[in-house]
DRENBA-106139 format. One record per residue: x, z, y of N, C-alpha, C in turn; chain. Coordinates in pm, 1 decimal, always signed. Atoms other than C-alpha are relative to their C-alpha. Example, Ala and Ser with C-alpha at 12.3 -4.5 7.8 and 13.67 -1.06 7.14 Angstrom:
REM residues 2
NODE        n_X        n_Z        n_Y       ca_X       ca_Z       ca_Y        c_X        c_Z        c_Y   mol
NODE      +89.0       +0.0     -119.0    +1230.0     +780.0     -450.0      +90.0       +0.0     +120.0     A
NODE      -82.0       -6.0     -119.0    +1367.0     +714.0     -106.0      -77.0      +73.0     +109.0     A
//
This chain:
REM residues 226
NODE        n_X        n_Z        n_Y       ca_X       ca_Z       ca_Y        c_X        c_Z        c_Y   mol
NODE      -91.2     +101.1      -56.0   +15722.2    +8109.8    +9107.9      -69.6      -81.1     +108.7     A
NODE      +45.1     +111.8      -75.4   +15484.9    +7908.9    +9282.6      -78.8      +90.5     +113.4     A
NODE      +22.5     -119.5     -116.0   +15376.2    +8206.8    +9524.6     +104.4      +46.5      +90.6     A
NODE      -62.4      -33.0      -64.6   +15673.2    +8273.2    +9594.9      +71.3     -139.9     +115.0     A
NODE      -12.1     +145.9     -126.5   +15755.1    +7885.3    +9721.6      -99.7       -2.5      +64.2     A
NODE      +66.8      -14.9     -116.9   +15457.9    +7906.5    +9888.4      +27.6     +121.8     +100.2     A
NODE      -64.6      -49.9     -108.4   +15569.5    +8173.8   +10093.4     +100.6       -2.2      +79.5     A
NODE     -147.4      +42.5      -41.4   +15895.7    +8049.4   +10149.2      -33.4     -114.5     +112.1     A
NODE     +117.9      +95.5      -46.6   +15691.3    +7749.1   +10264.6      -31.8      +56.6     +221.4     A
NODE      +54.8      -90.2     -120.0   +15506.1    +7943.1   +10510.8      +82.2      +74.9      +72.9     A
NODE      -73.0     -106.2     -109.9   +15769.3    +8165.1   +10658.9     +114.4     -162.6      +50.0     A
NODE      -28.4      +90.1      -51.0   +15963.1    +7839.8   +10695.4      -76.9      -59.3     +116.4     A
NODE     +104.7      +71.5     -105.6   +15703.2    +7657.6   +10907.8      -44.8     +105.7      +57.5     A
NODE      +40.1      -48.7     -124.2   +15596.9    +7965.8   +11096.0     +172.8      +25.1      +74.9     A
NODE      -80.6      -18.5      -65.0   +15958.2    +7985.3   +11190.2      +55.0     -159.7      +91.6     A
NODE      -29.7     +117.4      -48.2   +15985.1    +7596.6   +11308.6     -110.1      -33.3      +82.8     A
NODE      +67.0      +31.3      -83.0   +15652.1    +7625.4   +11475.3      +35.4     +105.3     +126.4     A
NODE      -24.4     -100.3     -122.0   +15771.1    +7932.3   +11692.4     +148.7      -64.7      +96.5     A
NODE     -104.9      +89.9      -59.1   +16062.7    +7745.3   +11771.3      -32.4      -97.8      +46.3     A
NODE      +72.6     +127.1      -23.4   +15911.2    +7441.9   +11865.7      -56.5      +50.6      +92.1     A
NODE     +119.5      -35.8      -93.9   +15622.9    +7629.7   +12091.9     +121.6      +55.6     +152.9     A
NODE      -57.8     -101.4     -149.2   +15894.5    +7940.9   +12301.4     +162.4      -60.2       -7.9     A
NODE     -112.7      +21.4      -56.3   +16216.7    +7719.6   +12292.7      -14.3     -133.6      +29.9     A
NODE      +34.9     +122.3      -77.0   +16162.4    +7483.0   +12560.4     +111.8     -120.0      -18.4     A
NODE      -82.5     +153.6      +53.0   +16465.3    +7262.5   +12462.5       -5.1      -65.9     -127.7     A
NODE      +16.4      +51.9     +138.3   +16313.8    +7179.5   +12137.1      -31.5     -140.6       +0.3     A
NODE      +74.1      +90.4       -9.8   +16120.9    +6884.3   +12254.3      -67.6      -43.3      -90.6     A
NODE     +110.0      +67.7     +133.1   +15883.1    +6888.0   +11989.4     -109.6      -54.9      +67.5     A
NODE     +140.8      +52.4      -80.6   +15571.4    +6882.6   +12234.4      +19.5      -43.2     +109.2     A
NODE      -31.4       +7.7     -143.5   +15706.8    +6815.8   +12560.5     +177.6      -28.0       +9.4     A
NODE     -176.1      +12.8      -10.7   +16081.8    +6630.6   +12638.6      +21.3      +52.7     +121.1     A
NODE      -69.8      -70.9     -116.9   +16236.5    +6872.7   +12858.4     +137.6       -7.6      +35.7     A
NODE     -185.1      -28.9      -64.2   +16585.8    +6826.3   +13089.3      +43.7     +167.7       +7.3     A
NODE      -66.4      -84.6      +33.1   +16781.1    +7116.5   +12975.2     +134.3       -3.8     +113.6     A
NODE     -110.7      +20.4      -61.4   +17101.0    +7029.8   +13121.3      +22.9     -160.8      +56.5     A
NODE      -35.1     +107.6      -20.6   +17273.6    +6763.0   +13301.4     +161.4      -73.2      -42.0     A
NODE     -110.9      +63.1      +49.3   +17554.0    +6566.9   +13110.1     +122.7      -27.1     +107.5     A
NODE     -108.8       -3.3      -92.7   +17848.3    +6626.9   +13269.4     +138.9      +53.4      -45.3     A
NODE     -115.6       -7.0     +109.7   +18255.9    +6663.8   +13185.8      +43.6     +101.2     +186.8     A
NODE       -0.8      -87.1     -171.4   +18234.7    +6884.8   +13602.1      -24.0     +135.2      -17.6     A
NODE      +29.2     -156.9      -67.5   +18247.6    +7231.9   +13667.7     -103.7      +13.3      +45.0     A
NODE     +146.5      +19.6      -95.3   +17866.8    +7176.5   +13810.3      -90.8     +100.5      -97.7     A
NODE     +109.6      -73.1      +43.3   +17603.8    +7379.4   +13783.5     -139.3       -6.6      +80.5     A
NODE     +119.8      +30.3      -74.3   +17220.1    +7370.9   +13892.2      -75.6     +114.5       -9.0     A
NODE      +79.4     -129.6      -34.3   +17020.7    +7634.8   +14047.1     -147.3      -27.5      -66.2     A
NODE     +137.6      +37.0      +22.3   +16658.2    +7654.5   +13944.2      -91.6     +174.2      +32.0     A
NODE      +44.8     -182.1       +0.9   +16412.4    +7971.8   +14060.5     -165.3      -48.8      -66.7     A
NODE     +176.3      -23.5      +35.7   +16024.1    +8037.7   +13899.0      -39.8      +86.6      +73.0     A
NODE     +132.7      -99.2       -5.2   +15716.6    +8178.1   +13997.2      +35.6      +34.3     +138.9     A
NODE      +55.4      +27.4     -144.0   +15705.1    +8136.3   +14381.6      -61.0      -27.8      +98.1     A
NODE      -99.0      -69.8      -67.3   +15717.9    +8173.0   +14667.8      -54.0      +97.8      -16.0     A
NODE      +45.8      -78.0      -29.8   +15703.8    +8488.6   +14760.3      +65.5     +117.4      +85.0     A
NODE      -55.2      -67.3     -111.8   +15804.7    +8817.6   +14983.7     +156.9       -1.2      +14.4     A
NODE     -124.9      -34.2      +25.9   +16164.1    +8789.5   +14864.9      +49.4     -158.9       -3.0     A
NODE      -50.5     +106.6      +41.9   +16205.5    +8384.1   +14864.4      +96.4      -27.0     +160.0     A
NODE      -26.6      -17.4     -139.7   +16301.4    +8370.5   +15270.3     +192.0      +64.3      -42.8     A
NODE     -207.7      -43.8      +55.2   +16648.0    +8598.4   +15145.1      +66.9      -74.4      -69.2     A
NODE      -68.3      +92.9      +78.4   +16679.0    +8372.8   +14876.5      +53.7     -105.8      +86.2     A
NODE      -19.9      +59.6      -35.9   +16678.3    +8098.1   +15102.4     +117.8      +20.0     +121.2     A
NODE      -68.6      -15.9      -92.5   +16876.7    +8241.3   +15348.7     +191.4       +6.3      -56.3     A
NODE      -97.1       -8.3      +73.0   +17175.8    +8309.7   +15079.7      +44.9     -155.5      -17.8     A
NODE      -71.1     +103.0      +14.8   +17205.5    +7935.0   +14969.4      -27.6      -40.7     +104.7     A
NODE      -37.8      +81.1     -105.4   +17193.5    +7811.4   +15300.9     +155.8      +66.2      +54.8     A
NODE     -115.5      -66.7      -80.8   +17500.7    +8069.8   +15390.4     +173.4      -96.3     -107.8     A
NODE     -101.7      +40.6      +79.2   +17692.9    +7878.6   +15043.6      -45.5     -154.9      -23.0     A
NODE      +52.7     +175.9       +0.4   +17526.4    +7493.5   +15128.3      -34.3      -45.7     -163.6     A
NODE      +85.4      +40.6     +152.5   +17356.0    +7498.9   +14794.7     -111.1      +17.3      -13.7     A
NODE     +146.8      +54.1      +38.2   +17058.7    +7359.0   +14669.3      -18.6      +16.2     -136.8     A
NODE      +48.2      -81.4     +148.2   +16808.7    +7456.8   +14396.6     -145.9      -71.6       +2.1     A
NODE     +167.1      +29.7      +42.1   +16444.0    +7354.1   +14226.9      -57.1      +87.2       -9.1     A
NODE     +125.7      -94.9       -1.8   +16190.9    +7612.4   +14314.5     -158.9      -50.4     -104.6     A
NODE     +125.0      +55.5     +102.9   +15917.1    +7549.8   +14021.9     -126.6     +154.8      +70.0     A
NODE     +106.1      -70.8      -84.8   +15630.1    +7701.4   +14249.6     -117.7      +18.8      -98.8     A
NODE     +127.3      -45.9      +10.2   +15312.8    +7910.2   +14174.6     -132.7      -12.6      +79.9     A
NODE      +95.5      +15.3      -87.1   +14976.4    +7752.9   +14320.3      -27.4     +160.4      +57.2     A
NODE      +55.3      -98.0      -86.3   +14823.2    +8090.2   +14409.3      +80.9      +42.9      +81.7     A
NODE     -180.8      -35.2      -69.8   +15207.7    +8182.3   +14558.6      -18.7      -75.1     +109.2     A
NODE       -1.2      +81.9      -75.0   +15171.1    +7898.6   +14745.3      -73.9       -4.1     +163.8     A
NODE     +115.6       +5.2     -105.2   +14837.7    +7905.7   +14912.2      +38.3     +201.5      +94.8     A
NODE      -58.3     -161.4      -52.1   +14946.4    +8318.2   +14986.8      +77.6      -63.8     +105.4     A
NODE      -67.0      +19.6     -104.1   +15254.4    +8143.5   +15188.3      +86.3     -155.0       +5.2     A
NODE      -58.4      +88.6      -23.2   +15253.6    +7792.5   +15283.8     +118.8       -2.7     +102.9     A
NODE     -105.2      +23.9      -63.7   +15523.5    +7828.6   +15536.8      +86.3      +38.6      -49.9     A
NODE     -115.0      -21.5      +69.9   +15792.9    +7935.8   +15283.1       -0.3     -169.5     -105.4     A
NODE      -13.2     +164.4      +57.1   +15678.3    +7613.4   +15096.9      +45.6     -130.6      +63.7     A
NODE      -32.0     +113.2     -111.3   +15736.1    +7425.2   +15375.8     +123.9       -5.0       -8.2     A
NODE     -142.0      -53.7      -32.8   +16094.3    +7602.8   +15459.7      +95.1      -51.1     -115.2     A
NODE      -62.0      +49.9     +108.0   +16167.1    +7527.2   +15104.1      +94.3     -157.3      -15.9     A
NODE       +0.3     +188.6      -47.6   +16129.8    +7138.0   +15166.6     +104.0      -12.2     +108.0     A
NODE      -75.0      +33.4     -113.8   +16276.9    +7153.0   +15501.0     +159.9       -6.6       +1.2     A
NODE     -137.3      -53.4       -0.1   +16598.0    +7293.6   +15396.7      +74.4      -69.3     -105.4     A
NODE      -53.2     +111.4      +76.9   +16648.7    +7012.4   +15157.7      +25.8      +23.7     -142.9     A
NODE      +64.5      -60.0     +175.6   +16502.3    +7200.4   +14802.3      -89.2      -97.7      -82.0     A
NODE     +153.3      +68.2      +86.2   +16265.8    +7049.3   +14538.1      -84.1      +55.8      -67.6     A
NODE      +79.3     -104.7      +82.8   +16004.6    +7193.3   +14398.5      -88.7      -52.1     -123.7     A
NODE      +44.8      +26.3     +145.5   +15834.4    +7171.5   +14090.9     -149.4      +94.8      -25.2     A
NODE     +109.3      -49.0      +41.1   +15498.2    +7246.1   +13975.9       +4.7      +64.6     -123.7     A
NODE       +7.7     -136.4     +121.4   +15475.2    +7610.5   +13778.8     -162.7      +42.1      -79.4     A
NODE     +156.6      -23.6      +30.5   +15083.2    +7607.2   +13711.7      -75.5      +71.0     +137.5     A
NODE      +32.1      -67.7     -122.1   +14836.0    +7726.9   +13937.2      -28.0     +176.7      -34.4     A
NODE       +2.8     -155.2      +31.3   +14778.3    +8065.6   +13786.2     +107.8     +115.0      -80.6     A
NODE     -119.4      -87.6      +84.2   +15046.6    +8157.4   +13511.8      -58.9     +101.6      -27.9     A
NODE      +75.7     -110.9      +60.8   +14822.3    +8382.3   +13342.9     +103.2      +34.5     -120.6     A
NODE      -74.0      +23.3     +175.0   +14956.4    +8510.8   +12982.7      -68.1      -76.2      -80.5     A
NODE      +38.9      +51.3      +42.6   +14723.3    +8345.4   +12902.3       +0.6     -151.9      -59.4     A
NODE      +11.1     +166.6      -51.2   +14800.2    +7964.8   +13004.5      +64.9      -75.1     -136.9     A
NODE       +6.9     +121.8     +139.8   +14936.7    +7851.6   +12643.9      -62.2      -26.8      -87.6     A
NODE     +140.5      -29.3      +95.4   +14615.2    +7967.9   +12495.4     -109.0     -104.7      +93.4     A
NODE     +102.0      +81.4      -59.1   +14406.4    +7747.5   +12743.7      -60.4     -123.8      -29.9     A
NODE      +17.8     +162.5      +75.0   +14229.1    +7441.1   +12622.3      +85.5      -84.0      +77.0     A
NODE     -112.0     +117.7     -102.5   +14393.2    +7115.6   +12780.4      -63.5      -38.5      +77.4     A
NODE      +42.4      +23.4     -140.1   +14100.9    +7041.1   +13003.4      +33.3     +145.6      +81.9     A
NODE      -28.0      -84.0     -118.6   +14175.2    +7378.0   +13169.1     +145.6      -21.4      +30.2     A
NODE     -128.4       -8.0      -69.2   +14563.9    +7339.9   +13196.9      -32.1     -132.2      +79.8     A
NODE       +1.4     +148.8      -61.4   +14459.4    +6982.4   +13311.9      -25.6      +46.8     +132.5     A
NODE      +58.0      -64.1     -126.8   +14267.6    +7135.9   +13557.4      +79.6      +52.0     +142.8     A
NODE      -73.9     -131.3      -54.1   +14517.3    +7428.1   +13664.6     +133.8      -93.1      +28.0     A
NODE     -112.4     +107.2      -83.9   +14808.1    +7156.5   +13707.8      -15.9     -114.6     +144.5     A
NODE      +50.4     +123.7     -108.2   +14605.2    +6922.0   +13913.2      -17.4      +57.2     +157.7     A
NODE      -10.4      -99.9     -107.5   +14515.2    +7219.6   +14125.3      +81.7      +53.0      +80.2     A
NODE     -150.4       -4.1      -38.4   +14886.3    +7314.6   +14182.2      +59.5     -110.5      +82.6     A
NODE      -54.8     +139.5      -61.9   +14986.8    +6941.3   +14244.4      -67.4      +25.0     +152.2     A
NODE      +58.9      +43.1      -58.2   +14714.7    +6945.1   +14499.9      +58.3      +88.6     +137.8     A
NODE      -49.2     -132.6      -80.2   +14800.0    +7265.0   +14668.4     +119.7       -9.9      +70.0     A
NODE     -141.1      +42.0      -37.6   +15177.5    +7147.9   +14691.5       -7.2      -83.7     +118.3     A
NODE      -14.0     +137.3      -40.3   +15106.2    +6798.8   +14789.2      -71.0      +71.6     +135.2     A
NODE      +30.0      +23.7      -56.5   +14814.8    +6919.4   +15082.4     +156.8     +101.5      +85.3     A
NODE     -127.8     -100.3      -33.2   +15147.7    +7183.5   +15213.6      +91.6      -80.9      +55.0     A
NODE     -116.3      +55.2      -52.6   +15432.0    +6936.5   +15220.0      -66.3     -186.8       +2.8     A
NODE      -10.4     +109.3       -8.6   +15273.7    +6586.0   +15203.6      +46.3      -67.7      -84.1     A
NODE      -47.7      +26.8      +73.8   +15419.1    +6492.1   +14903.6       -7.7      +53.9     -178.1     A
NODE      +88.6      -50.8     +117.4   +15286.2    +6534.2   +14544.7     +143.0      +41.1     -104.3     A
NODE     -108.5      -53.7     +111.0   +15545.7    +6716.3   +14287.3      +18.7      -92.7      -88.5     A
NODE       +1.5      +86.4     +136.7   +15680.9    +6516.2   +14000.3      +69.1     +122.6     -119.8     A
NODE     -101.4     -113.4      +79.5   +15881.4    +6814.8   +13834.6     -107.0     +128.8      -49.0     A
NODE      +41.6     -177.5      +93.1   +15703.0    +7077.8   +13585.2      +68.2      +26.9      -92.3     A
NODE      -77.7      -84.4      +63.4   +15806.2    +7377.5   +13474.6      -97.9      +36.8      -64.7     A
NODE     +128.9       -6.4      +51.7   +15524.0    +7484.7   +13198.6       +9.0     +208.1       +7.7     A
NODE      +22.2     -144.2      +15.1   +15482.0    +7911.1   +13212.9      +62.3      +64.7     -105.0     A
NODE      -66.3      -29.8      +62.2   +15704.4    +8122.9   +13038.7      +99.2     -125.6      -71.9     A
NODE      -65.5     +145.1      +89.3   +15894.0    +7791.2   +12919.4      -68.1      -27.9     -168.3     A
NODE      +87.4       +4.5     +135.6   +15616.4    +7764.3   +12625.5      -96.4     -125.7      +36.8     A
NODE      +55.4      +85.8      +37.7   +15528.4    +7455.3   +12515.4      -43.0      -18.2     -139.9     A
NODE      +41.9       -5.3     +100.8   +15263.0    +7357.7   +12276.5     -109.2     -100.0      -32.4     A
NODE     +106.8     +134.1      -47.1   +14988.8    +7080.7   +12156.0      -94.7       -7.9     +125.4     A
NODE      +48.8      -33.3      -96.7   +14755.7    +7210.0   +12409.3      +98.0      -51.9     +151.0     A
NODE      -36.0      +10.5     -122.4   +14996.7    +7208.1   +12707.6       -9.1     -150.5      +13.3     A
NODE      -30.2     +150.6      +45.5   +15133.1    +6894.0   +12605.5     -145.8     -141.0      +33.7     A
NODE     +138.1      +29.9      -80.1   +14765.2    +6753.8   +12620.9      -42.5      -30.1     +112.2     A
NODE      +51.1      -18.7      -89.0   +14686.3    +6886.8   +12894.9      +90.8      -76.7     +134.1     A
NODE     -114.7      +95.1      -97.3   +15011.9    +6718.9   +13114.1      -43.6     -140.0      -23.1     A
NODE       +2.0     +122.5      -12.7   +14951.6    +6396.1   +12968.3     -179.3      -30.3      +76.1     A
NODE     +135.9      +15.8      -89.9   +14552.3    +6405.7   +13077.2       +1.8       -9.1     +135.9     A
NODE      -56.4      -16.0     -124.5   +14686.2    +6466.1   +13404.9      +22.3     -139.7      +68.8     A
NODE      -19.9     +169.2      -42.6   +14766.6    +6101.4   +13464.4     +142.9       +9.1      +76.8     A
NODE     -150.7       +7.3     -132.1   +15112.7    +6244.6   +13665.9     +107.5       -8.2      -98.8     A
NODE     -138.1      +35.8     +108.0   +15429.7    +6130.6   +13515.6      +88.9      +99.6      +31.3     A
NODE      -83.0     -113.3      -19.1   +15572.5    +6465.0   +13531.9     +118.6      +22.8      -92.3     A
NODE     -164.9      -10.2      +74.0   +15932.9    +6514.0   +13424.7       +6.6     +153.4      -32.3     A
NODE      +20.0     -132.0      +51.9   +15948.9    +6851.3   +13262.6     +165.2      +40.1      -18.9     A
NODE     -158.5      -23.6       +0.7   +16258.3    +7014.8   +13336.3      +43.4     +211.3      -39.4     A
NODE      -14.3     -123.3      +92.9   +16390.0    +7322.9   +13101.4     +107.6      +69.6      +78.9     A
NODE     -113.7       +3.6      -34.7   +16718.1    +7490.4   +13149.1      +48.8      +52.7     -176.8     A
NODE      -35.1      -43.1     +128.1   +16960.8    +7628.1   +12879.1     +119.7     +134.3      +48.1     A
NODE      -40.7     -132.4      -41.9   +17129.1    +7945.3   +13092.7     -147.6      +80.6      +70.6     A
NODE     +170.2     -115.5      -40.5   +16815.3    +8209.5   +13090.5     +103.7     +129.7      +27.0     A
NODE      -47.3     -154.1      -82.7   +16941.0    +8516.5   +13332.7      -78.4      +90.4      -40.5     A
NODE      +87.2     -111.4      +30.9   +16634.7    +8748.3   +13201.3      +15.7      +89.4     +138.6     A
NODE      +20.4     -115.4     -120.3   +16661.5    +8859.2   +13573.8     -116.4      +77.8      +23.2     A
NODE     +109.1      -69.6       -5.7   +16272.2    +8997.2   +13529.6      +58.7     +129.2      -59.4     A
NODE      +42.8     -112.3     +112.8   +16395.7    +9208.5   +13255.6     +117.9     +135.2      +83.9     A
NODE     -130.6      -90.6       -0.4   +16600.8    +9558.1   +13282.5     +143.4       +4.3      -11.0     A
NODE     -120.2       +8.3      +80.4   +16951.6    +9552.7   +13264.1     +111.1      +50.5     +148.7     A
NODE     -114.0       +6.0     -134.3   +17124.6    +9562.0   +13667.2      +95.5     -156.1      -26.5     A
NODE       -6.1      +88.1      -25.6   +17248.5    +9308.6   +13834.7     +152.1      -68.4      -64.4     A
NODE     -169.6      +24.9      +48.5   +17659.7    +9322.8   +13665.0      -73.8      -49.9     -144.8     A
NODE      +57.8      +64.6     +150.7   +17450.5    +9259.8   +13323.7       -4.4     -134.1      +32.8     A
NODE      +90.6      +97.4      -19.2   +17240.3    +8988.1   +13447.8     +175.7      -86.0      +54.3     A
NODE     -107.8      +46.0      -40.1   +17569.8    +8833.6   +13601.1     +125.5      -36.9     -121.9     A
NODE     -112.0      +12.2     +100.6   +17802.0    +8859.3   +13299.7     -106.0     -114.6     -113.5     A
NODE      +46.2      +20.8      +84.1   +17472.4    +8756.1   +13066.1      +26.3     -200.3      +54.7     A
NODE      -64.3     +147.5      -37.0   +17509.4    +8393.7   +13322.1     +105.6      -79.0      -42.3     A
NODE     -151.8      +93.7      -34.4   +17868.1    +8352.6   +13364.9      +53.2      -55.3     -130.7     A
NODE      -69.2      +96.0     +127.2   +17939.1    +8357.6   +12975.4      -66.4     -105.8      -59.6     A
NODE     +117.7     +139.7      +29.9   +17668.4    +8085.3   +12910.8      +28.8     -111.9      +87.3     A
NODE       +3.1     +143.2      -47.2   +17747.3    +7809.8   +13163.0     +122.6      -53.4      -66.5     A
NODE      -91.8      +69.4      +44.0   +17911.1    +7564.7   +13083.4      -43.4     -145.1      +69.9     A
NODE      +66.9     +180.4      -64.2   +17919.7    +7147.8   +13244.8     -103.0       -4.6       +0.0     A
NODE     +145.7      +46.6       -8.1   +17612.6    +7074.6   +13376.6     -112.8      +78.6      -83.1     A
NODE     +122.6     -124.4      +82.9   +17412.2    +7383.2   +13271.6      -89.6      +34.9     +109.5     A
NODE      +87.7      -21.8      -84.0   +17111.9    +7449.1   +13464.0      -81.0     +146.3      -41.0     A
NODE      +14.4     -172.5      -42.9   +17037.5    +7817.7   +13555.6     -140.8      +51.8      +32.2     A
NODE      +95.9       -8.4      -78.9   +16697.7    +7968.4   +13561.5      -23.6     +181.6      +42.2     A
NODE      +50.4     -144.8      -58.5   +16593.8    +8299.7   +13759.3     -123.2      -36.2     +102.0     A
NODE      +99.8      -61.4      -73.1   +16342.5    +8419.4   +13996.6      +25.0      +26.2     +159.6     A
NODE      -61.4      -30.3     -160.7   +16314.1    +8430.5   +14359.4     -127.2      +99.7      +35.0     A
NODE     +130.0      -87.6      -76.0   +16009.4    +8748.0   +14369.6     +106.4     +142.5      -29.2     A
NODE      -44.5     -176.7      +27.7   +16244.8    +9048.6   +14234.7      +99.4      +15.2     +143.5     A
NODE      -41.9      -13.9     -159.2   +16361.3    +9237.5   +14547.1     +116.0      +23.0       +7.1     A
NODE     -142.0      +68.8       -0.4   +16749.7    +9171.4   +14433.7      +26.4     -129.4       -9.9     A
NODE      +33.1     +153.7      +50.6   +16663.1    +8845.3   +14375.2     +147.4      -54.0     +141.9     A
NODE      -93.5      +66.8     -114.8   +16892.4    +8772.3   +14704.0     +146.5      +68.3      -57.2     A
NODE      -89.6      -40.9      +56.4   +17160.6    +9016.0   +14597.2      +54.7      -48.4      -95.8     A
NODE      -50.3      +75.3      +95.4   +17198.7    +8849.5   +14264.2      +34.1     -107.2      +32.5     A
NODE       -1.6     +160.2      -32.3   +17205.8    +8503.2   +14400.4     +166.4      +60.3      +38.7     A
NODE      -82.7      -43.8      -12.3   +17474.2    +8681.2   +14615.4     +165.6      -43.2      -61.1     A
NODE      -82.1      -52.4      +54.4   +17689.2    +8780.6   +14402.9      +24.8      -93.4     -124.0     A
NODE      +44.6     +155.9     +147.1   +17623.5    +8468.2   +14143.3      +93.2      -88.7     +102.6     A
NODE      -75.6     +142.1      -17.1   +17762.9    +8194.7   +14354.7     +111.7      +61.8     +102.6     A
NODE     -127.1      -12.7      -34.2   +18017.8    +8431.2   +14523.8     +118.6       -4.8     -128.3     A
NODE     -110.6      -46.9     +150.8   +18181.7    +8471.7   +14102.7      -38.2     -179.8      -31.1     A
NODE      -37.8     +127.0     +122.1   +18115.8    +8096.7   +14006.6      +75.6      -77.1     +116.9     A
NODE     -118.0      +75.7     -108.7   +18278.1    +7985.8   +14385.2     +143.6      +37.6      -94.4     A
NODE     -109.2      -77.7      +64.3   +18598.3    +8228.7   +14247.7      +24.1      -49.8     -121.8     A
NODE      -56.9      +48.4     +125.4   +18590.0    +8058.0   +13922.2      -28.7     -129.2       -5.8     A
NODE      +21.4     +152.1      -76.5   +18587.2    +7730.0   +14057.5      -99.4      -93.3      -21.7     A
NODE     +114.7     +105.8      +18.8   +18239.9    +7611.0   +13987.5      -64.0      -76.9      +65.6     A
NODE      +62.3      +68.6     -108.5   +18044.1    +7357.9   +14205.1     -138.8      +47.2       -1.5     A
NODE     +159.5       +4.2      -48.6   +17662.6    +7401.6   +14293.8      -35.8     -124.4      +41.4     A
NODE      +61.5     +136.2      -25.8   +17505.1    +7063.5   +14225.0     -124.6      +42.9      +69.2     A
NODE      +80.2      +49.3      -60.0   +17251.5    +6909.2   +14420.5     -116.3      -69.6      -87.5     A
NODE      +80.0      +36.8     +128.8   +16984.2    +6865.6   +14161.4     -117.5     -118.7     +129.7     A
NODE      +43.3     +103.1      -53.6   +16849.3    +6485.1   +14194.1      -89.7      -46.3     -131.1     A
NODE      +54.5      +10.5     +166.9   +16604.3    +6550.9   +13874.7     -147.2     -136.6      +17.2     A
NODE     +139.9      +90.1      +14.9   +16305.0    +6332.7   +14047.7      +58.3     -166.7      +19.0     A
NODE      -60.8     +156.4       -1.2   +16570.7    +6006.7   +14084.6      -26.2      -58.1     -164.9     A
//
């Protein structure tokens, strides 16, 4: 009897710590903006792990439908192509600090190294556009004591912003999947995350805010650092 509550025990708590660590709207270690409270048809763009050879299309798509999005940037991405970081800014985007490396590693890292690897990012951003990020996105959306740590050591009052419509546009599926897996998930003030490196990455966008125009959705203007 008492083996078996202890296992019950244990599979309990490894199932509330895995939840807690890979679902970023848990806010156990880190309070993350998920969505934005709203009774509007609105929705908010958000892309990871940028820039890169394919962000230029991206950008060229929401400028053709006057919508704006939070690019949560990749230091090494960055330093590869400050003039897409720039373009980003210019065109009236925000960006958000993604880490500087995004290893698989980065939720295994002590907290002086994420300390490190954020500060590095900030820095990278800030010498680019003049202006130091307030918005992180933490790697794979995995938060954990460590990260957690490692943000507050940081001394930057970083607003940690989640979403709660995940496109899995990395993964397999084509782009009518990835599109249906969106459209039945938003809902008021749901904030959308994908990718601006896969080389449909423009196509999907595409074809994303030509089906939520058609179903009368708006494309907010995400104002997450007010």
């Amino acid at each position: 009897m008492y083996i078996a509550s202890a296992i019950i025990v244990f599979l309990a708590l490894s199932v509330y710590l895995f939840y807690a660590s890979y679902y970023i709207g848990s806010g156990v270690y880190l309070k993350s903006q998920c969505n934005v409270p709203s009774k509007e048809k609105t929705v908010y763009l958000t892309f990871d792990d940028g820039p890169s050879a394919h962000t230029a299309e991206v950008l060229d798509v929401l400028k053709s439908h006057q919508a704006k999005a939070v690019f949560f940037l990749i230091g090494q991405h960055a330093e590869q192509h400050p003039e897409l970081v720039k373009q980003i800014v210019a065109e009236g985007h925000q960006i958000g600090n993604h880490s500087y490396c995004h290893k698989g590693t980065f939720p295994l890292m002590s907290s002086r190294k994420i300390k490190e690897d954020l500060e590095h990012c900030n820095q990278i951003l800030t010498s680019i556009t003049g202006k130091a990020p307030m918005l992180f996105r933490p790697p794979f959306g995995v938060t954990n004591p460590l990260i957690a740590s490692g943000v507050k050591k940081t001394g930057i009052e970083f607003r940690t912003i989640g979403w709660n419509v995940r496109s899995f546009d990395t993964m397999e599926g084509g782009i009518d999947k990835i599109l249906t897996r969106i459209t039945s998930q938003i809902e008021p003030g749901s904030i959308i995350l994908l990718h601006d490196r896969m080389e449909f990455s423009a196509e999907l966008l595409e074809k994303l805010l030509t089906q939520l125009e058609k179903d009368g959705w708006n494309i907010g203007t995400p104002k997450f650092e007010d």
